[in-house]
C-alpha positions, 0 to 999 in steps of 0.5 A: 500500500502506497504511503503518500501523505493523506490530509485530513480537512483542517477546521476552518481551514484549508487544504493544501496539497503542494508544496507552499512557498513562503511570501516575505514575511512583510516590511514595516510601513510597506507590507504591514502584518496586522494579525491573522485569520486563516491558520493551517497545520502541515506535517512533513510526509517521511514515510518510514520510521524505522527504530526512530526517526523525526517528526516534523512540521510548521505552523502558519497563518496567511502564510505566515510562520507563526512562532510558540505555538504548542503543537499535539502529537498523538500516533494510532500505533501505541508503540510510537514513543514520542520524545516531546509529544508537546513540541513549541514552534520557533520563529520560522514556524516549525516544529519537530520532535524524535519519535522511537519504535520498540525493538522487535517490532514487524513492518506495519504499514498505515500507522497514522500521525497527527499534529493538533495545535489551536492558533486565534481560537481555532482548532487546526490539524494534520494527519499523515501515514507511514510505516513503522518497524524494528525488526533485528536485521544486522546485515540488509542488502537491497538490489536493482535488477539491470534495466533492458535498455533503450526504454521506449515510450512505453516505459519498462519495468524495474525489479530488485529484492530486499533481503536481510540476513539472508532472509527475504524482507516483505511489506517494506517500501522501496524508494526510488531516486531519480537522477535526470536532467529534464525531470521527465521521467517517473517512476510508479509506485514510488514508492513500491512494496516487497513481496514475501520473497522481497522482490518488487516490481515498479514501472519506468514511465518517459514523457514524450520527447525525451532522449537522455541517460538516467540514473536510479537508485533505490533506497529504504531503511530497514532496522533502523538501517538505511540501505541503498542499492546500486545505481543503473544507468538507462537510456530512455528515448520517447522521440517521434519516429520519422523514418522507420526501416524493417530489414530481413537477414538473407536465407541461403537455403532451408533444409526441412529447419531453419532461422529467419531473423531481421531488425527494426529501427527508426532514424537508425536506432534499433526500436524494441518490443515492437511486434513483428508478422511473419509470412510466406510460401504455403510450404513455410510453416513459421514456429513464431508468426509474430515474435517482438524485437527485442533491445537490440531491434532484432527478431527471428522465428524458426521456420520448417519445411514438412518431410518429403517436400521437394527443393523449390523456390519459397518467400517469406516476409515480416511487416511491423508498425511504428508510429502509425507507419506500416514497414515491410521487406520480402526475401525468396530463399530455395526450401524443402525437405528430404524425407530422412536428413540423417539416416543413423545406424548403430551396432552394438557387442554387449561383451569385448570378447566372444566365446563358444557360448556367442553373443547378441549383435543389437543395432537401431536405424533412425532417420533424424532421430526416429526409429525407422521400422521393418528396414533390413540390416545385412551383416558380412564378416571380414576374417581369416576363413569365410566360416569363422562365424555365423550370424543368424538370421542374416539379414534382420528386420528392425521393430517398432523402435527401429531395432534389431537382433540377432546371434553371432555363432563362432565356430570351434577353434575361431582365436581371433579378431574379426570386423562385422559390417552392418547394411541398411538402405534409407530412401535409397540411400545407404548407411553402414556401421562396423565393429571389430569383434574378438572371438576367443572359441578355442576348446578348453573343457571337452564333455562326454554325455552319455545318453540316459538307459533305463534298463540293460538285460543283458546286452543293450546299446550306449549311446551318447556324444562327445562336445566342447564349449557346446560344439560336436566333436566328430572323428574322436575315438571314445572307448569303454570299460566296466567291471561288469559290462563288456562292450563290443566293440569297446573302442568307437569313433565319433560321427560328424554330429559329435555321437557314437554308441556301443553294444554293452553285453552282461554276464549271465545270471548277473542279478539286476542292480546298478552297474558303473561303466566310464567312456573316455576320449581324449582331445586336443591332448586332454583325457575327458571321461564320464562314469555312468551307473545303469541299472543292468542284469541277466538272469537268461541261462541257456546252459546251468550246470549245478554240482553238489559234493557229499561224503558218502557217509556221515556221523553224528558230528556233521560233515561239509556239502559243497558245490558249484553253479556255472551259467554257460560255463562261467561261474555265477556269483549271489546264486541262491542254493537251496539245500533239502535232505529228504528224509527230513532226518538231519539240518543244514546250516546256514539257511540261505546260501549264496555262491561266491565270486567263483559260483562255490558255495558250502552248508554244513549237515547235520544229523538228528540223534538215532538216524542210521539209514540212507538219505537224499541230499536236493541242491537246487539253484535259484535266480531271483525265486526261479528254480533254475537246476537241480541236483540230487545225491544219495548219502548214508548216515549214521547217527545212533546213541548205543546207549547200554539199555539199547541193543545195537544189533537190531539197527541197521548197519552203516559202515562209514569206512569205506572208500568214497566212490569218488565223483569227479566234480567234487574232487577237484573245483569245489575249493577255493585253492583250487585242490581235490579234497573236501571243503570242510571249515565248519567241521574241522576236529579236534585232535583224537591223540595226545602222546602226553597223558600227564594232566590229572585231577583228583575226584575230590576237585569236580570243576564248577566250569570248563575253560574257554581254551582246550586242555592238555589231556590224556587222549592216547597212551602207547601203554594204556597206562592212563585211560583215553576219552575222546568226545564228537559234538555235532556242529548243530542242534535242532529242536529234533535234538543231536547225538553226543558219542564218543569212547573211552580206551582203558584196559578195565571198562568195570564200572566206569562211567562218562560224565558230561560238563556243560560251560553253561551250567543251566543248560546241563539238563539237556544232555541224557543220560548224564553220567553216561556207561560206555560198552564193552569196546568202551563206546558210549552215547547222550542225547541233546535234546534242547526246548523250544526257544533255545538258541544258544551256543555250548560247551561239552566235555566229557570225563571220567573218574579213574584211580582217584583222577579225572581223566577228561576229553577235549572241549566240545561246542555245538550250537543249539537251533530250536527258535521257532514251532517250525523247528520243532515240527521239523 
């Protein structure tokens, strides 16, 4: 809001609106003063207080100062301190007094001061409006933008900032100074207000005919600071134009886009902001049809051809008004514009060096910067063999962007670098981009892959192919081994496509499981293998053959069966043998027998207690549950317990030896070092003969137990000094029970009687009779009869009291079998 002073209407009084100069004050006897009757108040307009300042004014009556008048002050803002709010005029009718605004107070503007003072009975007063503040600013800087010269008739506008302490100052009121030689020049507002962001805005405004240089120079208090901004010289001229002149900058040719420019001036001076119209050709399209000149005189406009038009002769013209005069000037100039100016290719290799894997080849074509779509781009390749590489497709088409795609495939072996070239034909115009690229294709990791088999029976085809970085490798010799599977052949040469394949045959009666082989080459000087597991077997056999060897004869203690199963006539190993002896007089241990690595397999027989008689020995041979072959022999057993209530000659003699007749396949072949005797390692005897008859015990000293090792016993004497006591255990017991036997040799078999000890003491109960009474030729028997649910394995040895001594047999151990009610029915 502007401070200009606003007057209040003096009573009886009136109101004086410009500056009054003083008439003498009168000369005695010529202009006498004989008293007043129009008394007036004037204040001085200050427009700022800022912290403090100087109220001032003077009092007159017809003009004339009046002195000791007591003048009023009084102030609508009650922050406005008044050092004498009475102040008395002095004889040249002026008063004045300091007035004070407490610090911290905000920029208020419209603060109204009035003086009141009463002259010759009538009450007189003045009011003016100003703008108070104390606010804390140490550092004020106000700024005057520079002024676009020459200003014109129109004037032109002023601009600055207030800022104080780095803080936009708003609501403060900018003062103007004016340094002119024809005073003809005004600045409005004056004074002008800040912004809340401190600028301010006023106009620069000449009156006709003037033609000079000015100084301005703003200027407020701010704080009770006083700052003033720089001063600007401008050249203001508002003089009639009497010759006015539009000139055209001369255009060579426009080529789609161009700039047309001229200047403006009058009697040779560059007019600014005067507007100016453009117009031409119809293939002219002017970006700007009425720009405006700017200090200088000069406009311009940008001027464009559409795509396509063709070079032809073309005129444009600018018309201006100055003065109420209409200036003109016209130029012709060659225009048009080809339907692609700058046709652009590029080729892109997203990686410095390509390997076996390739790589993407990217480019983009652009007509003046826009994509140009479904355009061919043909590559060629410059290296040292025309197939180094391969670019696929070739050619590529460009997308709706103007972009294309496409692979670049090195071929095995490729070291080096090659140049590719990329095509393309813009509106019959070709455009071409290259790059050298690096190929690194050498074959660093060769790789066999087998192709996967589900299944082999027997014999099946392996196939698979041999590459690097990806590549077939052809002509490369892969061979196979396994230590199951043979291969025919079992060396085979790659094909062009990098595959080979094989026959792989499998042993017969091989069960199906995973079976390993490996294929392996070597290549560039580097062996490559693969280890492939495949689930492989045959249990096709055209020609078993199953032997089983058996004595002729056996005892109570058991005797070793062996045999041997071939397929084809090579040995099978993991063979299930089933053993049965028919009738069922007699056990076989273990219950599942395998062949060995050699097809030989052993059990061990034997007889229930009290057999003697012939029995039928059945081997038969099982591949995974399927009766394969099977074999029988005949044998004889003798198994009797002559006990001395037993009368011997009623049983059925069997006379164990007799020679063997001899089969051929067991003599020779069923061990496995190779030699012609019986396999026998579950039966192996003790010895029945001791030169040394020294060990003793006294029959007062019954042991409670049996040592674990044998003991030095008197088996044999050349004299028969000492008596003898061997003892046979069978090997195993089943629930049908077992036979203990053995003999005493002693030269008085009267009263003597064969005790049994057993290791595990509650297990003594099994054996009957217990003592035992040898016969005549010192032969004497027991059973073993164990109850169900015994499985447990014992130690016998039988003794006898002779002459105060206990003479006592080698250690005995046998193994009790009678675990299950199938037992005990069999």
């Amino acid at each position: 809001m502007s401070s200009v002073r606003k007057k209040k209407k003096p009573m009886n009084g009136k109101v004086i609106d410009c500056k009054i100069d003083l008439p003498p004050r009168g000369c005695p006897g010529i202009f006498p003063f004989e008293g007043c009757t129009n008394p007036t108040i004037q204040l001085d307009d200050i427009g700022i207080i800022s912290c403090e300042g100087i109220i001032s004014g003077r009092v007159l009556c017809d003009y004339q100062p009046l002195q000791g008048v007591t003048v009023t002050l009084s102030s609508s803002f009650p922050g406005l301190v008044f050092e004498n709010s009475t102040p008395v005029t002095d004889n040249t009718g002026r008063f004045s007094t300091r007035v004070t605004v407490p610090p911290g107070t905000p920029i208020t503007p419209n603060v109204s001061i009035t003086a009141t003072a009463i002259v010759i009975g009538k009450t007189i007063s003045d009011t003016i409006y100003v703008r108070v503040d104390c606010i804390l600013c140490k550092n004020p800087v106000l700024t005057l933008d520079k002024i676009p010269c020459p200003v014109g008739c129109k004037g032109t506008q002023i601009m600055g900032r207030l800022v104080c302490d780095g803080q936009a100052i708003r609501n403060a009121a900018i003062s103007f100074i004016i340094e002119s030689a024809s005073n003809r020049v005004v600045i409005t507002p004056n004074p002008a207000i800040t912004q809340s962001d401190g600028r301010y805005t006023a106009t620069l405004v000449p009156f006709p005919d003037v033609d000079e240089t000015i100084r301005i120079t703003a200027v407020t208090k701010i704080g009770g600071l006083k700052v003033v901004s720089k001063t600007r010289e401008v050249a203001v001229r508002c003089v009639k134009c009497k010759n006015p002149s539009i000139k055209l900058n001369k255009l060579k040719k426009i080529d789609c886009r161009s700039t047309i420019s001229g200047q403006v001036t009058c009697d040779g001076i560059p007019q600014a902001n005067v507007p100016v119209t453009l117009s031409g050709s119809s293939i002219l399209m002017f970006q700007t049809p009425n720009p405006v000149t700017d200090e200088n005189g000069r406009f311009s406009s940008v001027v464009t051809v559409k795509k396509g038009t063709p070079f032809q002769t073309a005129s444009y013209t600018a018309t201006a008004v100055i003065d109420g005069k209409t200036i003109s000037a016209t130029d012709t100039v060659i225009a048009g514009c080809k339907k692609c100016r700058n046709p652009k290719l590029t080729l892109e290799v997203p990686c410095e060096t390509v390997t076996c894997h390739g790589t993407k080849l990217t480019g983009r074509l652009t007509c003046d910067g826009a994509p140009i779509k479904n355009a061919r781009i043909s590559f060629t390749v410059t290296a040292s063999e025309p197939d180094a590489v391969e670019i696929d497709p070739n050619p590529a088409f460009t997308d709706e962007e103007g972009r294309c795609v496409t692979e670049l495939c090195p071929r095995l072996g490729v070291h080096e670098t090659i140049m590719i070239k990329a095509t393309a034909t813009v509106y019959g115009e070709q455009v071409v981009a290259s790059r050298e690229v690096t190929i690194d294709c050498r074959c660093k990791h060769p790789k066999i892959h087998i192709k996967e088999n589900k299944k082999l029976n027997c014999k099946g085809i392996i196939s698979g192919c041999l590459s690097c970085e990806g590549f077939p490798l052809a002509n490369k010799e892969v061979s196979f081994s396994s230590p199951v599977l043979t291969f025919k052949p079992s060396v085979v040469t790659t094909d062009e496509n990098g595959e080979f394949s094989t026959l792989a045959f499998v042993p017969p009666n091989t069960p199906f499981r995973e079976v390993p082989f490996t294929a392996t080459a070597v290549v560039d000087g580097k062996a490559v293998s693969e280890m492939v597991f495949v689930y492989a077997g045959c249990l096709k056999c055209e020609k078993p053959k199953l032997t089983l060897c058996v004595p002729d004869c056996v005892e109570c203690e058991g005797a070793a069966i062996t045999g041997k199963f071939t397929c084809n006539g090579r040995p099978v190993a993991n063979v299930g043998i089933e053993l049965n002896v028919t009738p069922e007089v007699a056990s076989i241990t273990p219950d599942k027998i395998k062949t060995n690595a050699k097809g030989e397999y052993e059990a061990v027989l034997t007889p229930d207690s009290h057999v003697s008689g012939k029995a039928v020995v059945q081997a038969t041979a099982l591949i995974e549950g399927k009766e394969i072959i099977v074999e029988k022999k005949i044998i004889n057993i003798h198994c009797t317990c002559p006990h001395p209530k037993d009368d011997r000659d009623e049983m059925e003699p069997i006379d164990c030896s007799e020679e063997s007749s001899g089969d051929g396949e067991c003599d020779s072949g069923a061990r496995d070092d190779g030699e012609g005797e019986w396999m026998r390692p579950l039966l192996e005897k003790k010895a029945h003969e001791n030169t040394n008859s020294d060990f003793t015990v006294t029959s007062s000293e019954e042991d409670e137990s049996i040592p674990a090792g044998p003991e030095k016993i008197s088996i044999e004497s050349k004299d028969l000094v000492n008596p003898v006591v061997t003892l046979e255990v069978p090997v195993i017991v089943s629930c049908r029970g077992g036979c203990l036997t053995g003999k005493v040799q002693c030269e008085d078999m009267k009263q003597i009687e064969v005790y049994f000890e057993v290791l595990e003491e509650h297990l003594k109960s099994i054996i009957k009779p217990n003592p035992a009474i040898p016969d005549e030729d010192g032969n004497y028997s027991a059973d073993i009869t164990p109850k169900h649910g015994m499985t447990d394995c014992i130690t016998i040895r039988a003794f006898i009291f002779w002459k105060g001594k206990r003479i006592v047999s080698h250690p005995g151990c046998t193994i009790l079998v009678c675990s299950s009610k199938k037992m005990d029915d069999d």
